[in-house]
C-alpha positions in Angstrom: -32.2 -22.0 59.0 -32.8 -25.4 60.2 -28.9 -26.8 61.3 -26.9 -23.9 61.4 -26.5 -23.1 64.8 -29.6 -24.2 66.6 -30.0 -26.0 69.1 -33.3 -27.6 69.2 -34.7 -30.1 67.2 -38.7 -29.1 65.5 -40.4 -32.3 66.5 -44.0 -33.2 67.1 -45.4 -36.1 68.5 -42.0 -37.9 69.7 -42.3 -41.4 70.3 -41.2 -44.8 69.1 -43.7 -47.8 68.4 -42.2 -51.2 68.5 -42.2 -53.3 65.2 -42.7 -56.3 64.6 -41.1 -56.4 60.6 -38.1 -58.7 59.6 -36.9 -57.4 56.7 -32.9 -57.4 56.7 -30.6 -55.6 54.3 -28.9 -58.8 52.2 -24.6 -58.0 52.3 -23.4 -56.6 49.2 -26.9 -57.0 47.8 -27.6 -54.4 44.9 -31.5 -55.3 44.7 -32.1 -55.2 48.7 -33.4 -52.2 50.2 -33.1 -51.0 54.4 -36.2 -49.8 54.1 -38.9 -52.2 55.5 -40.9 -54.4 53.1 -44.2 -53.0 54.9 -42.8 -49.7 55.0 -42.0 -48.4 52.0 -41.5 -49.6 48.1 -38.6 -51.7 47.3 -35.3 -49.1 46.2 -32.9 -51.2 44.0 -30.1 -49.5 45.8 -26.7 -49.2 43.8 -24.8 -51.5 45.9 -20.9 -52.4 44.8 -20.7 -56.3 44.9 -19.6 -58.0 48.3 -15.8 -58.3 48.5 -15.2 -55.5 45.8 -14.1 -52.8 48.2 -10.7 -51.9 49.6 -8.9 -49.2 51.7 -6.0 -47.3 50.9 -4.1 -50.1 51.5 -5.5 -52.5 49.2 -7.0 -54.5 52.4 -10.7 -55.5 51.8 -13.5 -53.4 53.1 -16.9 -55.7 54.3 -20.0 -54.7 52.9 -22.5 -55.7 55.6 -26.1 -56.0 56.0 -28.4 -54.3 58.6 -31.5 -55.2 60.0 -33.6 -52.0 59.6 -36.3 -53.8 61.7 -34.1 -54.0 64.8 -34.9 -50.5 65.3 -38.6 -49.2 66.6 -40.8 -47.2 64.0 -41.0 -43.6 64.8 -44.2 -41.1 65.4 -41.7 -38.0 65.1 -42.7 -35.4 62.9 -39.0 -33.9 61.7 -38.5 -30.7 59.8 -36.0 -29.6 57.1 -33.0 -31.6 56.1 -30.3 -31.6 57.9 -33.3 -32.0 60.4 -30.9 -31.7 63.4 -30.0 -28.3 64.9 -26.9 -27.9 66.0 -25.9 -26.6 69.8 -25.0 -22.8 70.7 -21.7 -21.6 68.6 -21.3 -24.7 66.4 -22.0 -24.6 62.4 -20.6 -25.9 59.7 -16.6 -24.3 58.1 -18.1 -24.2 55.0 -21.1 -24.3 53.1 -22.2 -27.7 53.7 -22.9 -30.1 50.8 -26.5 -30.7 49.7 -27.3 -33.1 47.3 -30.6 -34.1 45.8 -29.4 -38.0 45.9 -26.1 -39.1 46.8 -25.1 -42.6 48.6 -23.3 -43.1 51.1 -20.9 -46.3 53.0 -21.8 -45.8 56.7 -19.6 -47.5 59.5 -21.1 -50.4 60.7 -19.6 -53.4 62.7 -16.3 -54.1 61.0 -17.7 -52.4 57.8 -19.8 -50.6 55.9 -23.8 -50.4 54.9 -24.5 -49.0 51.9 -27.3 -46.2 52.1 -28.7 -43.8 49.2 -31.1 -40.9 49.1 -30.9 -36.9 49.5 -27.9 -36.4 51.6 -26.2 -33.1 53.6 -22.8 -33.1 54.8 -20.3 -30.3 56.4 -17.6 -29.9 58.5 -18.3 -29.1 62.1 -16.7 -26.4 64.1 -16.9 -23.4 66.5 -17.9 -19.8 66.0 -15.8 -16.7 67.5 -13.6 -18.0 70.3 -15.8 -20.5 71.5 -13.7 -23.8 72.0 -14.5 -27.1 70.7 -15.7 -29.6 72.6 -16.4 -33.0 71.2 -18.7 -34.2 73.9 -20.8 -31.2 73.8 -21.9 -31.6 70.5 -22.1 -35.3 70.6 -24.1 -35.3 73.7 -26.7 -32.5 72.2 -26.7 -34.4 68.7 -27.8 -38.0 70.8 -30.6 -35.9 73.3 -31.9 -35.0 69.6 -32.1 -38.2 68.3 -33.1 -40.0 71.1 -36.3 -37.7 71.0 -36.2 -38.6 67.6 -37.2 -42.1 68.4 -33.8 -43.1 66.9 -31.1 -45.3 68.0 -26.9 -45.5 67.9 -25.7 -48.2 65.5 -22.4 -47.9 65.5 -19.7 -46.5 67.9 -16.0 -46.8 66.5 -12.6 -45.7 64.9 -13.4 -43.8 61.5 -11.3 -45.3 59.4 -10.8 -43.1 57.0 -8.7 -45.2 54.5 -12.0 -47.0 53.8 -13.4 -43.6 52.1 -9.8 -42.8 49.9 -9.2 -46.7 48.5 -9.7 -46.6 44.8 -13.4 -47.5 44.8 -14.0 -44.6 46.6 -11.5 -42.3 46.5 -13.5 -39.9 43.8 -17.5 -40.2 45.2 -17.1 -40.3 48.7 -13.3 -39.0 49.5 -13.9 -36.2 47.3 -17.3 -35.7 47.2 -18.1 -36.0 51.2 -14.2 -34.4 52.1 -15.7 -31.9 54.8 -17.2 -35.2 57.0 -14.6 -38.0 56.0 -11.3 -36.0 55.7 -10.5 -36.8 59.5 -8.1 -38.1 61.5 -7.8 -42.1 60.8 -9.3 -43.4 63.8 -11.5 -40.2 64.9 -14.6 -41.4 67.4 -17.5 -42.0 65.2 -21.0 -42.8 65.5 -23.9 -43.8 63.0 -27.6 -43.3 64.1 -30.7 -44.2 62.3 -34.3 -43.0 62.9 -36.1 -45.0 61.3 -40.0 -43.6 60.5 -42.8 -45.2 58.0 -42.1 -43.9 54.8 -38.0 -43.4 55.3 -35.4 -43.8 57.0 -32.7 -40.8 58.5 -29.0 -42.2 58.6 -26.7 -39.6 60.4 -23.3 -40.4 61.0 -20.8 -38.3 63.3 -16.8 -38.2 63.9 -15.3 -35.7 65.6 -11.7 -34.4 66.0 -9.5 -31.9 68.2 -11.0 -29.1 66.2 -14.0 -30.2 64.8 -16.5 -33.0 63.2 -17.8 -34.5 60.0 -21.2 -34.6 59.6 -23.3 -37.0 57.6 -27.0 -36.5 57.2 -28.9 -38.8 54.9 -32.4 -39.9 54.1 -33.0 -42.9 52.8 -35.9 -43.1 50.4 -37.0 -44.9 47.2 -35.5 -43.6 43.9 -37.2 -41.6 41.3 -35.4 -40.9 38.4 -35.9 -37.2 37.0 -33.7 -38.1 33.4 -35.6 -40.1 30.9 -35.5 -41.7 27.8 -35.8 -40.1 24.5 -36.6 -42.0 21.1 -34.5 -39.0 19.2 -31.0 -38.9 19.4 -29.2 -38.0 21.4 -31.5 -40.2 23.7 -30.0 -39.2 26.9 -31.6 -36.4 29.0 -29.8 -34.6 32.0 -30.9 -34.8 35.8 -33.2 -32.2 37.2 -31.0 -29.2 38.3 -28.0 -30.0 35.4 -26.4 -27.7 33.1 -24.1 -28.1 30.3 -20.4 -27.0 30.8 -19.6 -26.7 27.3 -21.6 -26.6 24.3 -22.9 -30.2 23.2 -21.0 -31.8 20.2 -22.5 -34.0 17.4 -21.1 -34.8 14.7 -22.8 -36.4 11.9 -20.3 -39.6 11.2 -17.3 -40.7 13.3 -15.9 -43.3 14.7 -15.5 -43.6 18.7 -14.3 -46.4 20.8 -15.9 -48.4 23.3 -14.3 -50.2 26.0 -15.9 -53.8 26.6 -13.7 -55.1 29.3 -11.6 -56.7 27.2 -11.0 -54.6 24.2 -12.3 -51.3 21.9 -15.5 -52.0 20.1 -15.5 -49.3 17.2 -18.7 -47.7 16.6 -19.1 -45.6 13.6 -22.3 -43.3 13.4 -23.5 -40.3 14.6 -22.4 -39.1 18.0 -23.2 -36.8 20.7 -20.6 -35.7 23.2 -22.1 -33.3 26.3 -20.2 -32.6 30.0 -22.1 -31.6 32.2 -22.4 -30.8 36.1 -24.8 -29.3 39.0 -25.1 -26.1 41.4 -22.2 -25.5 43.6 -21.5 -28.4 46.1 -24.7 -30.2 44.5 -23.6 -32.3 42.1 -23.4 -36.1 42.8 -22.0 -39.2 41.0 -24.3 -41.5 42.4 -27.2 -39.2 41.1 -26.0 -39.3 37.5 -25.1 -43.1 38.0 -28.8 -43.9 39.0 -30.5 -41.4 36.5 -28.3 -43.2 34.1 -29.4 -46.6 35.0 -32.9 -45.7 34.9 -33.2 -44.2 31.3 -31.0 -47.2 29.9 -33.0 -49.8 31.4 -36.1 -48.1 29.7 -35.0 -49.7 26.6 -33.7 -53.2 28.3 -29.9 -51.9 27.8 -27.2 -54.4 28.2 -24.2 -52.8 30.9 -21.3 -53.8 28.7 -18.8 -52.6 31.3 -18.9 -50.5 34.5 -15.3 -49.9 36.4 -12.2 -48.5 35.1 -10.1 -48.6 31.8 -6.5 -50.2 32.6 -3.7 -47.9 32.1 -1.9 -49.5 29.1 -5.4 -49.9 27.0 -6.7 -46.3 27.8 -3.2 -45.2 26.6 -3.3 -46.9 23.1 -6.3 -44.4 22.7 -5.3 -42.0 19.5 -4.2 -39.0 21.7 -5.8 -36.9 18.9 -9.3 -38.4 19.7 -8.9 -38.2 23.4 -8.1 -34.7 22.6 -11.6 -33.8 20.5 -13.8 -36.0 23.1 -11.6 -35.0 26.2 -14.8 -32.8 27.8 -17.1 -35.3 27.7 -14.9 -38.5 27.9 -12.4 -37.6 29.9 -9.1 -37.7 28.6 -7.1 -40.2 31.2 -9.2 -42.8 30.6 -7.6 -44.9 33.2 -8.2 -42.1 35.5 -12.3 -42.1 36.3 -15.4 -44.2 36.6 -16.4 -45.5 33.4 -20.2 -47.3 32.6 -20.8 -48.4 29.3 -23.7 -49.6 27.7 -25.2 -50.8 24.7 -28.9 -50.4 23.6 -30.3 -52.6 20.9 -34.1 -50.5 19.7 -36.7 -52.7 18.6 -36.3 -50.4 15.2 -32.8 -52.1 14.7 -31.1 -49.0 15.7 -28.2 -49.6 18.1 -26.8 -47.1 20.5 -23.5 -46.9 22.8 -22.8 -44.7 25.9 -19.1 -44.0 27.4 -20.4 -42.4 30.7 -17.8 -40.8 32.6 -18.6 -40.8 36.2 -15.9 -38.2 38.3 -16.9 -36.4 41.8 -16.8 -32.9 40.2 -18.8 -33.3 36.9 -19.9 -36.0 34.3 -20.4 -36.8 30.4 -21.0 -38.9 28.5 -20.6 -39.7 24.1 -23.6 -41.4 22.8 -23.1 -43.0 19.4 -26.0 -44.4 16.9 -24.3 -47.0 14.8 -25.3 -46.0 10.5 -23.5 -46.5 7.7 -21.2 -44.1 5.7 -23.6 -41.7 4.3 -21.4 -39.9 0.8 -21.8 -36.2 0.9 -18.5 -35.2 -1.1 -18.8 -35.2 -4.9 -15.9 -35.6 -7.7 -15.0 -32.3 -9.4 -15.3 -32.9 -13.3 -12.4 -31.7 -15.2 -13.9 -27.9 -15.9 -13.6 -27.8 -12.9 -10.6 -28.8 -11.6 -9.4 -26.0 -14.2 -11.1 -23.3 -12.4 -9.8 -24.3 -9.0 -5.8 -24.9 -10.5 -6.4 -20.9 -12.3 -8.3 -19.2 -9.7 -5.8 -21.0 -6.7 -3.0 -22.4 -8.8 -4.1 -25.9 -6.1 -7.0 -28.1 -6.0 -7.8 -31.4 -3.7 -9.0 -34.3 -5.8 -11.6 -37.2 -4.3 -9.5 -40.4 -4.3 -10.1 -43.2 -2.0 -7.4 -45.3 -0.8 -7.4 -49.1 1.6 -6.8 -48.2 4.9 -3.0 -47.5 5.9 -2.6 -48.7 2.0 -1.9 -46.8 -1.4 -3.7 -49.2 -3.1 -6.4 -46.7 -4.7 -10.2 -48.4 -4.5 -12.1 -48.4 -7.3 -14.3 -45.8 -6.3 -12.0 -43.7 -7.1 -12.0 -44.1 -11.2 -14.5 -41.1 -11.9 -12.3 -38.5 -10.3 -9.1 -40.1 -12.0 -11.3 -39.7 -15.7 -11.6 -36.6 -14.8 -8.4 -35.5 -13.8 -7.4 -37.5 -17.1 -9.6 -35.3 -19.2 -8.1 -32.0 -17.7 -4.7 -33.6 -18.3 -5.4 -34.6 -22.3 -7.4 -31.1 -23.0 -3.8 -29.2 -22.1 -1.1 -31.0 -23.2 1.2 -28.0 -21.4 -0.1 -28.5 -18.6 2.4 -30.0 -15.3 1.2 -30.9 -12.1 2.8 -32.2 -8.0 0.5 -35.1 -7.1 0.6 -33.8 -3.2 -0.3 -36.8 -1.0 -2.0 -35.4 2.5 -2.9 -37.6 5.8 -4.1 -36.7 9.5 -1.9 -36.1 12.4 -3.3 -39.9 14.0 -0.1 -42.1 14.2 3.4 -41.6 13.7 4.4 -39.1 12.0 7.4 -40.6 10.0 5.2 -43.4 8.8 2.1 -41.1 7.8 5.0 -39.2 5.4 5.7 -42.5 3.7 2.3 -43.7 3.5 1.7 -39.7 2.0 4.5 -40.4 -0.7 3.4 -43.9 -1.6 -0.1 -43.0 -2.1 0.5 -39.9 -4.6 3.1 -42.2 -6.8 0.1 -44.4 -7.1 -2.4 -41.8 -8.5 1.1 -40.7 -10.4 0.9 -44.7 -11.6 -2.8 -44.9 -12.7 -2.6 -41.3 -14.4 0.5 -42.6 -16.3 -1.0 -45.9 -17.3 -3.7 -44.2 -18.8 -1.6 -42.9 -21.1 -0.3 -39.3 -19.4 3.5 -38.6 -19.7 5.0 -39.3 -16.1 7.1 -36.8 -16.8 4.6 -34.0 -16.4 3.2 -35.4 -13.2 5.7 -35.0 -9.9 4.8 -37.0 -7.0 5.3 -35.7 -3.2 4.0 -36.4 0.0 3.9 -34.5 3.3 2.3 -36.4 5.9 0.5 -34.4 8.5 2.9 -31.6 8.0 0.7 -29.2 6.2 -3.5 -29.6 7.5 -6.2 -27.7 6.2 -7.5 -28.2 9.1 -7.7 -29.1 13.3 -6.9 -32.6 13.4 -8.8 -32.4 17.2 -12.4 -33.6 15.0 -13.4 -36.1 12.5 -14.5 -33.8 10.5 -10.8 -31.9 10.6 -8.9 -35.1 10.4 -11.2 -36.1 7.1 -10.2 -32.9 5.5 -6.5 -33.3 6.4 -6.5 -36.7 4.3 -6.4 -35.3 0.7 -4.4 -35.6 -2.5 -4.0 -32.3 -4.0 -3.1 -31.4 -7.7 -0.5 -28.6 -8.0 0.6 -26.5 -10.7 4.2 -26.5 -11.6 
């Protein structure tokens, strides 16, 4: 196969024409393509905004601009990516990365250069006892090139801090480790061949024991994920799977991080993780699929970096823990885009994307309104349930963090009233239930307060307080797992007891 272990390069009529084009990569520029205006479409390239790079360090990183036209067109016909062979006893340590699109910050001048299309990358080294030798494989990899028709842009230190700062740490520190993870200042060298309809961007550093390799070509996007009017909306990348099985759930509530603070959607939501064939997957490639199906419907990016520490703390650790495969559950501790969609239908739609090197999700939530599916038990009833299970939960609404009851809550109290008056014998423990979200202590006295006030309204009504004994218990007995909506809903109950 094509790059793993041989040494010559398929080409067919080498040769470089001169050019005469001017187009020049703008610095830090996410709308400015390397690719030649007369060459090829125009790529809206993902890249970061000038200045907003660092190292490990914290020192800043320059973005730069390169001036595709400065190097000839070439005539060379080039065969499968990686497209170079390597020499005699050389291949890559492990299987090498292949992604369908990835980006990647090659060294130029003091900096970097953005580039993005289907990428390859592996580690370099020696089979049997062959030794390494450094110039050996740079000097076959330039004779390759040069027939290429294509040119060295860059000869310098590595300097791998650039690829393990905090901008990068995850997408290209992770995701490229077998060609970055060098030495800090390992020799390295970027070449570019640039042809009509793409360009090829290799990039070499090399070690004692071995080299980083780099392969990318640089073509105009096309997205493979699109758009779809039903919920969930969102469709995965070509070559995606699911991790886990999909969530929705009809109605909850699920926060969205705006920069500044948690806008609270309620709705339906969908909660998916998801990832790619071994050493295939790519941020960038969900990032730009992403980008693509949201600007479908003229979405507005409400944020796109990551969630400081002390807000994504004050996240409920119980809803971290039910959304935790498709939201993460550190959510200082990965990429985060958000965006907000309002349909032409009035429907409005949120997306938490979580964007790490290993896999992806995202929660998709369709703002609705409360939709009642639970019904009041009449009085016959409740009688049944307090024979058949000597318990029964009752339907009474309460304020929020109150135990003042809401008023939509009289029809269950008549009825509860009813059952009362038709057995005067009958005693009762008004059991006050709530989820596990908060403290605990307080969620006890909130539990207490709440059944003395259905205790209170029974009593006004004319029902001895005397039969009725009021208790609460917090989160200390659940019907159900407080991970879920759904769960935590249950969980928040006033039950009637027999005595």
């Amino acid at each position: 196969m094509l790059g793993y272990g041989m040494a010559a390069l398929l080409l067919a009529g080498c040769g470089a024409a001169p050019d005469t084009d001017t187009a020049t990569t703008a610095a830090g520029d996410a709308q400015q393509p390397t690719l030649p205006v007369a060459d090829a479409p125009a790529a809206k390239a993902a890249q970061p905004a000038a200045g907003a790079i660092v190292d490990r360090d914290g020192k800043p990183v320059a973005v730069l601009p390169f001036d595709i036209a400065s190097i000839p067109t070439s005539q060379a016909t080039l065969g499968a990516m990686p497209f170079f062979g390597l020499p005699q006893g050389y291949a890559p340590q492990n299987r090498p990365y292949p992604r369908a699109w990835a980006r990647f910050p090659f060294r130029i001048g003091d900096g970097i250069h953005w580039v993005e299309g289907p990428s390859w990358s592996a580690r370099i080294v020696t089979e049997g006892d062959k030794g390494f030798s450094a110039l050996e494989l740079q000097r076959n990899l330039e004779n390759l090139i040069d027939a290429a028709g294509g040119r060295k842009v860059f000869e310098g230190p590595l300097h791998r801090d650039i690829y393990y700062g905090p901008q990068l740490e995850d997408e290209i520190g992770g995701g490229f480790i077998d060609a970055v993870n060098m030495g800090q200042d390992a020799p390295t060298a970027v070449y570019v061949v640039r042809q009509a309809q793409r360009n090829v961007w290799v990039q070499l550093a090399v070690d004692a024991n071995g080299a980083g390799m780099t392969v990318l070509e640089e073509v105009p996007f096309q997205p493979s994920a699109h758009w779809n009017d039903a919920f969930p909306h969102l469709s995965l990348p070509a070559g995606y799977r699911d991790r886990n099985k999909p969530q929705q759930r009809d109605f909850d509530r699920f926060p969205f991080w705006t920069g500044d603070r948690f806008e609270q959607v309620e709705g339906r939501t969908w909660a998916a993780d998801f990832d790619k064939g071994e050493r295939e997957y790519s941020m960038h490639e969900v990032r730009r699929n992403l980008e693509a199906m949201m600007a479908t419907v003229d979405a507005t990016k409400v944020f796109d970096g990551r969630i400081p520490r002390e807000q994504a703390e004050s996240v409920p650790e119980a809803l971290r823990s039910a959304y935790s495969q498709a939201a993460g559950y550190s959510w200082d501790d990965f990429d985060l885009v958000v965006y907000r969609a309002d349909l032409p239908d009035g429907r409005q739609v949120w997306v938490h994307a979580r964007l790490e090197y290993l896999s992806a999700g995202w929660v998709v939530s369709e703002r609705t309104g409360f939709v009642q599916t639970a019904t009041l038990l009449p009085a016959a009833a409740l009688k049944q349930k307090l024979d058949s299970d000597g318990r029964v939960a009752i339907q009474v609404n309460f304020a929020t963090d109150k135990a003042d009851i809401l008023p939509s809550s009289e029809p269950q109290l008549v009825q509860v009233l009813d059952l009362l008056r038709a057995d005067p014998a009958l005693k009762l423990a008004v059991e006050g239930h709530t989820d596990a979200t908060g403290d605990a202590e307080h969620n006890r006295s909130l539990s207490q307060a709440r059944a003395r006030a259905v205790v209170a309204a029974l009593a006004g009504k004319g029902i001895d307080a005397g039969r009725l004994q009021p208790a609460g218990f917090g989160a200390d007995k659940p019907v159900a797992d407080n991970a879920g909506e759904e769960g935590r809903a249950r969980n928040r109950r006033v039950e009637l007891v027999k005595r």
